[in-house]
N, C-alpha and C positions, 0 to 999 in steps of 0.2 A: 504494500500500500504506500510506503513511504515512498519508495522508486514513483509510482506515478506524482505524487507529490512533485516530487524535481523535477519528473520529463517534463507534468505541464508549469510550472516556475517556468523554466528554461525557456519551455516554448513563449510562454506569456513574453517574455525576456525579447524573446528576436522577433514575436508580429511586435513589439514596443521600438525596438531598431529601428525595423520595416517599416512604421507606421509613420515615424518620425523622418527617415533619409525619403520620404515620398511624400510628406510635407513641405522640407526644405526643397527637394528638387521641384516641386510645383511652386514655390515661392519663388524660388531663380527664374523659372521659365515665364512665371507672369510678369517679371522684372524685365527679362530678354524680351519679351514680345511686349513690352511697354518703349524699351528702347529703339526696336525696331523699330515701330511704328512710327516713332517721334522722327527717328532717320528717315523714312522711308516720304515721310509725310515733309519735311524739310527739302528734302533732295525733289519732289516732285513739284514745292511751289517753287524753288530755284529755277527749276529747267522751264516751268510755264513763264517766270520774270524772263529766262534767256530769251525762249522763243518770241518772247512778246517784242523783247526789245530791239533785236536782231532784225535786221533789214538788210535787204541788198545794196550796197553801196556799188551807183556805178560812177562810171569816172565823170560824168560831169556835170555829177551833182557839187554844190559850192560850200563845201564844209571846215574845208581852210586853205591854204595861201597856194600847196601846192598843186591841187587839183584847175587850180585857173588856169591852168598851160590847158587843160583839157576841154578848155570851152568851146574852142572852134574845131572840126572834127570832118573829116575826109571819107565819106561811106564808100566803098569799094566793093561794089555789087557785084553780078554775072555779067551784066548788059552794058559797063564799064568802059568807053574806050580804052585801050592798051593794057588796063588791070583787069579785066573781067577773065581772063584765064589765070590769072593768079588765085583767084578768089574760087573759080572752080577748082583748080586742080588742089587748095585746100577744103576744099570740102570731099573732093573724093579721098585722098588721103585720110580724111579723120573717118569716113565711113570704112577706110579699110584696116585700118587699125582699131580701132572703137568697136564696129560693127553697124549695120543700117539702120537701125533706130536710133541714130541723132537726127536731129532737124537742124536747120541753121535758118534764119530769118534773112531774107533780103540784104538789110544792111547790116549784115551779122560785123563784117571784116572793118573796121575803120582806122583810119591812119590820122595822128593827133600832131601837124604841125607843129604846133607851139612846142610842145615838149619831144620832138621823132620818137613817136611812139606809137605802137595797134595794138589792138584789142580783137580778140575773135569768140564771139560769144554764141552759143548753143543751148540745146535743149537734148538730153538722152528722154526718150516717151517713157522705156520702158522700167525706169527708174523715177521717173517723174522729179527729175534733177536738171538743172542747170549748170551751166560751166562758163567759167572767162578767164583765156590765155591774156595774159599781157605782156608785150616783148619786152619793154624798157621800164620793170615794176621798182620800185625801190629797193624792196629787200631782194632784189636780183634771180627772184622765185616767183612769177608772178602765175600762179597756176590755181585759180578758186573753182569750189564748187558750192552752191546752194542747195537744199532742199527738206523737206518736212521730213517725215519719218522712214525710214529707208531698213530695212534687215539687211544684217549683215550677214549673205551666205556666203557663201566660196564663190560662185558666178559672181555676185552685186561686187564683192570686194577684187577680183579678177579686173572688172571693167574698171571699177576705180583707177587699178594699178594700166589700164590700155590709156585712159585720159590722161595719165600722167606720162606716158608715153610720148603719147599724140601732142601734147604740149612739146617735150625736149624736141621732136623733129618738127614741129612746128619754127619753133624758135631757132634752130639750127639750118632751117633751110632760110627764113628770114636773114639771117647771117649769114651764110653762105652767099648768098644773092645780093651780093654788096652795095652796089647801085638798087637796088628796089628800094630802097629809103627816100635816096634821094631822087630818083624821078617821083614818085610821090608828093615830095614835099613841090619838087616843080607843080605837077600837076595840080596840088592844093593851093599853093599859090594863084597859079592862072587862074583857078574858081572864084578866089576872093577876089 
């Protein structure tokens, strides 16, 4: 009789452990899941201030001293005397690098006298993303891209890595083609 005595002590003993390490551990967890929250719930009005506040900045819009070079601006379409095969033979190139769902607008291509500078700006559909190479950017990278929410799979992030691509031979053929600056600037001259 005594023996049961002890087994149940003992036992009483360890559901008293148990009852308790399963207390504390729900007391951590509703402390963790109070902190997540509080993080999860932080980080999501952060990014709604990001998105809100984020805009597309394009060049010639007047925000400060340096963008005024970018006021007067040279569009360089298909239909183009003397540049309109410029202007296509970049657009086939970034379809072949890219792939055929870019768009590019009319005056996608513009050349910026005041500062010898262009811009080539697009649209991927299938991303629902925007893009603008700029030749002569400041920080000497001038490769953006805009867009709302996008997943990152292995494809989406592939294309990423083809636009950045499509950028360096962008800018490397614009270089290479040494005088294409300056007939342009001729050109945009004669406009004005």
């Amino acid at each position: 009789m005594e023996e049961k005595i002890i087994t149940r002590k003992m036992l009483d003993k360890l559901r008293e452990g148990r009852d308790r390490q399963a207390r504390e551990a729900a007391e951590q967890f509703v402390v963790e899941a109070k902190e997540e929250d509080n993080f999860l719930t932080r980080s999501k009005t952060l990014m709604e201030e990001a998105v809100q506040n984020s805009k597309k900045k394009i060049l010639t819009e007047e925000d400060n001293s340096d963008d005024e070079s970018h006021e007067n601006y040279f569009e360089i379409r298909p239909n183009t005397p003397q540049f309109g095969d410029v202007r296509t033979s970049q657009e086939e190139v970034l379809k072949k690098t890219v792939g055929e769902n870019i768009t590019l607008d009319e005056g996608a291509l513009k050349y910026y006298p005041d500062s010898d500078d262009m811009t080539l700006e697009g649209k991927i559909r299938t991303l629902n993303m925007e893009f603008q190479f700029r030749y002569n950017d400041p920080s000497g990278d001038g490769c953006y891209i805009w867009c709302e929410a996008m997943q990152l799979t292995e494809t989406n992030t592939k294309t990423l890595g083809k636009i950045r691509n499509a950028f360096s031979n962008w800018k490397d053929s614009i270089t290479q083609d040494g005088d294409l600056m300056v007939k342009l600037k001729k050109a945009a001259n004669k406009e004005n």
